[in-house]
C-alpha positions in Angstrom: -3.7 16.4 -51.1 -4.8 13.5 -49.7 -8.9 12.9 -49.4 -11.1 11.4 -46.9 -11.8 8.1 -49.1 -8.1 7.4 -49.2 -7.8 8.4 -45.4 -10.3 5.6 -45.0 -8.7 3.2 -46.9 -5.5 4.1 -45.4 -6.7 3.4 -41.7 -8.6 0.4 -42.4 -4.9 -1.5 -43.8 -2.8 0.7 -45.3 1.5 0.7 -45.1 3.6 3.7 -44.5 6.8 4.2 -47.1 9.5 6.4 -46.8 11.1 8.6 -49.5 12.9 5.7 -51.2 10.0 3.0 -51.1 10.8 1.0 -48.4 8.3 0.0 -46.0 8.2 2.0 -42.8 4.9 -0.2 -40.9 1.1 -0.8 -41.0 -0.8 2.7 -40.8 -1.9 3.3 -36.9 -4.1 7.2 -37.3 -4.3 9.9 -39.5 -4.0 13.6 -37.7 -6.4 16.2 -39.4 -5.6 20.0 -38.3 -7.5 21.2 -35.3 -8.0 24.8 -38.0 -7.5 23.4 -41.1 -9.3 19.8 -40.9 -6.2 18.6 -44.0 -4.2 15.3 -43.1 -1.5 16.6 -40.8 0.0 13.4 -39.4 0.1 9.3 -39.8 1.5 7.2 -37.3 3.2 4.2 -38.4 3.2 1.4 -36.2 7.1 0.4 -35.6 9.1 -1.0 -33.3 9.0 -4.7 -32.4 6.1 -6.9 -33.3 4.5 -3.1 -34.2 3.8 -2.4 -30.7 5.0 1.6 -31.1 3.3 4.4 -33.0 5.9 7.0 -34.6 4.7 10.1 -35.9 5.1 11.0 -39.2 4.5 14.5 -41.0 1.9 14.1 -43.9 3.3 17.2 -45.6 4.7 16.2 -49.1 3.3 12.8 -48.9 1.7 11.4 -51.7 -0.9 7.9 -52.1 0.3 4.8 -54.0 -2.5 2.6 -55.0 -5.3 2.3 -52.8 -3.5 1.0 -49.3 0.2 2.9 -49.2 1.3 6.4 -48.3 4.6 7.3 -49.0 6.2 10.1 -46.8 9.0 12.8 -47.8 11.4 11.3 -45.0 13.9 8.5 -44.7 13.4 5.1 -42.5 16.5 6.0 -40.6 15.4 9.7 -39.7 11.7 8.3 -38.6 12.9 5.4 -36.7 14.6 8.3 -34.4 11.6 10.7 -34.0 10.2 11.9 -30.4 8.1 9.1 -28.9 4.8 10.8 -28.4 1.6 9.1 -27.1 -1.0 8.5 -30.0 -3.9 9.1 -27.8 -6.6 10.6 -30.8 -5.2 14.4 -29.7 -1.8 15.9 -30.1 -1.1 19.2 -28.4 0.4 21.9 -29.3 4.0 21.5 -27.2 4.0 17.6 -28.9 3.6 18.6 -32.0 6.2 21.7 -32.1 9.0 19.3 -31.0 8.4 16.8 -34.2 8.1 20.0 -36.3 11.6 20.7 -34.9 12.5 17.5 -35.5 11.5 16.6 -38.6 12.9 20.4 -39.8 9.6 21.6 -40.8 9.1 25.7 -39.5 5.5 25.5 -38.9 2.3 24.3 -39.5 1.7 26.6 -42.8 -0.4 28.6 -40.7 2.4 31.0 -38.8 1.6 28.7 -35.8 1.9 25.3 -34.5 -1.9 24.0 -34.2 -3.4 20.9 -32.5 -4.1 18.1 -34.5 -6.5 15.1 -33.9 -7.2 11.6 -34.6 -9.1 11.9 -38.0 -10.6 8.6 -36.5 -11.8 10.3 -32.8 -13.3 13.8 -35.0 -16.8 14.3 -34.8 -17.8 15.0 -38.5 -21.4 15.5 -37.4 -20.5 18.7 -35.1 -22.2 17.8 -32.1 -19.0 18.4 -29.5 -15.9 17.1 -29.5 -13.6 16.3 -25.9 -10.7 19.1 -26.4 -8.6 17.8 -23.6 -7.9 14.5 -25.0 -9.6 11.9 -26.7 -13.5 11.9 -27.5 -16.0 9.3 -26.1 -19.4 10.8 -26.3 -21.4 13.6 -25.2 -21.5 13.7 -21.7 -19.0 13.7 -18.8 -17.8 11.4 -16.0 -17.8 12.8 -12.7 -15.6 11.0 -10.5 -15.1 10.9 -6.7 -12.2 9.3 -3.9 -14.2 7.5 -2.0 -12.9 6.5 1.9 -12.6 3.2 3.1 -11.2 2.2 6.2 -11.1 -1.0 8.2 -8.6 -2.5 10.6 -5.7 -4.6 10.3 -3.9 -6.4 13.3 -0.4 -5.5 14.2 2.1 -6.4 16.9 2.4 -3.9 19.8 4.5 -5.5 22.1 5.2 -9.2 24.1 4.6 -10.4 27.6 6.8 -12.7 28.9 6.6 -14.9 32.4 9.6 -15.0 34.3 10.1 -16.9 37.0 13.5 -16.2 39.7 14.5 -16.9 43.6 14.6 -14.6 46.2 15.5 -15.2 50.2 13.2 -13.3 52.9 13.8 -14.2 56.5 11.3 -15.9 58.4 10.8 -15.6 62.5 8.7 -17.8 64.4 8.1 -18.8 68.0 8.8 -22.8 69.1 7.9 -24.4 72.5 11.0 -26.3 73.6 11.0 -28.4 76.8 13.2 -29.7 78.9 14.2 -31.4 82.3 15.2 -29.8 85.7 16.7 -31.7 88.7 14.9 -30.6 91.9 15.3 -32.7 95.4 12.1 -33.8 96.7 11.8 -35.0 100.5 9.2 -37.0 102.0 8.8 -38.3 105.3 9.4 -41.8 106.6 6.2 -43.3 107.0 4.7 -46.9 107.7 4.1 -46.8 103.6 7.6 -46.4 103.1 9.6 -47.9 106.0 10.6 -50.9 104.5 12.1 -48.9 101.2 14.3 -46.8 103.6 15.7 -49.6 105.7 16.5 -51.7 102.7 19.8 -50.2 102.0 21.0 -50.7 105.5 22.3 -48.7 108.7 25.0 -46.5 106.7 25.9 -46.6 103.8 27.6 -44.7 100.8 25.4 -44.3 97.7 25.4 -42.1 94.6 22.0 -42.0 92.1 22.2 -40.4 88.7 19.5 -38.7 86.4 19.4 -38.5 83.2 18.3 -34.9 81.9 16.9 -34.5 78.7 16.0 -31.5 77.0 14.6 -30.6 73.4 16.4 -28.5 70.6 15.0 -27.2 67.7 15.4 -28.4 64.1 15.3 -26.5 61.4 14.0 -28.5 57.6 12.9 -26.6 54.8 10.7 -28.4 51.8 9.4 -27.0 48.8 5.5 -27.0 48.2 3.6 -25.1 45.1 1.4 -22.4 46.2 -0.3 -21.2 43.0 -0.4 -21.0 39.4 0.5 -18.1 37.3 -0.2 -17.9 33.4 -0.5 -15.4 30.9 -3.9 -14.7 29.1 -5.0 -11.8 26.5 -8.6 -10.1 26.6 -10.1 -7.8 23.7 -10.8 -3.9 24.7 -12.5 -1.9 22.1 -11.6 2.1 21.7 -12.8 4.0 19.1 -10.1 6.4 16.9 -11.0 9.3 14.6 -9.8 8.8 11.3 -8.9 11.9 9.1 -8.1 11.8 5.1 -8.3 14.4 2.2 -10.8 13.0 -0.6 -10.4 14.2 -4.3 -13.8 14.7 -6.2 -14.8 16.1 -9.5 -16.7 19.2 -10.3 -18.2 20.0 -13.7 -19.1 23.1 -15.0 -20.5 24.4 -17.7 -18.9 27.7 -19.7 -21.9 28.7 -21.9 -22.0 31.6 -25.1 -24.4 34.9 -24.0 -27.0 33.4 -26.0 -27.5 30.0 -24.0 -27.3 31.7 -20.8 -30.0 34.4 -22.2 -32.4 31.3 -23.1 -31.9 30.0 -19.8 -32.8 32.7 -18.1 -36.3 33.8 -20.3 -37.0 29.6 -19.8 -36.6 29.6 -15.8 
């Protein structure tokens, strides 16, 4: 059976060998039994530049020298074992399927029990974190906290367009223009010698121009106004909604502590 000095020794530097000798990888953690508190695992540290712990069963392993444990299984058959995170605690469904694997029927208890990190036990017996591994006596309560802000986003675009139509347009114009009319006005000393001028009888024919105004019609193009497009800011407010997660710790205390809490209050 191995003991807790060569556990120690093991941990701080030791190498993992299989069955025939050959050199498996450095020593990652050493499982004790959650019942039993024997060596039930070492994790070797494989895979490339030994960034992979593999579990490996302790059961007929024996200690060479000071630093190397050599195990009762081949290179080839660990290299292939379930991948299982070495987290200081392995539970019972992790720790049935390398049982399976490595062809071992139980625990030697009847049952498959936990095992943990001989490096994350508390050997003083002041508590010990049974959901994974330990940190110290006291929980974290955590909470989701909501934060919200504001983020600009396109809605839409304005767009100026500019296009012809025709409209008719009435409007009045004063046009003038010239009518003959015969005016007569007696022969008077003013006039007398005007009239005789043209002698006794005579033939004559006097023209007159008539002139009259039409209208014309021009068209020119003048700006009127200027159009442009311009943005202003309008604040709303919204109601934002959202599910938070928090913690809640209890405490699940033995008859007796509740019993001294009472007779204290």
């Amino acid at each position: 059976m191995i003991s807790t000095e060569q556990i120690n020794t093991l941990v701080a530097g030791g190498n993992v060998v299989d069955a025939s000798g050959e050199k498996v990888g450095k020593v990652g953690q050493v499982y004790l039994d959650d019942q039993s508190g024997q060596p039930e695992w070492v994790t070797a540290n494989t895979g490339l530049f030994g960034t992979s712990e593999t579990f490996i069963p302790l059961r007929g392993a024996t200690v060479r020298g000071d630093d190397e444990v050599q195990v009762a299984f081949d290179k080839s058959v660990i290299k292939d074992a379930p991948r299982v995170d070495a987290d200081g605690h392995l539970d019972a469904d992790d720790e049935a399927e390398l049982y399976r694997y490595y062809g071992i029927a139980d625990s030697g208890q009847g049952r498959f029990d936990n095992a943990e990190s001989v490096a994350d036990r508390d050997v003083h017996g002041e508590g010990q974190d049974t959901s994974g591994p330990n940190t110290d006596d006291a929980m974290t309560r955590s909470e989701e906290r909501l934060n919200v802000g504001t983020e600009k986003v396109a809605t839409g675009r304005a767009r100026l367009r500019k296009y012809i139509v025709t409209e008719n347009v009435t409007t009045t114009v004063p046009v003038q223009r010239e009518e003959v009319r015969l005016e007569r006005e007696p022969i008077t000393d003013a006039n007398r010698d005007q009239a005789m001028a043209g002698g006794d009888l005579t033939e004559e024919e006097h023209e007159v121009t008539l002139t009259e105004e039409r209208v014309v019609v021009n068209k020119e193009t003048v700006p009127v106004e200027r159009v442009k497009l311009g943005t202003e800011t309008v604040t709303d407010e919204q109601q934002v909604s959202e599910e938070v997660r928090k913690e809640q710790i209890e405490a699940d205390l033995p008859d007796d502590a509740q019993r001294g809490r009472t007779d204290r209050a």
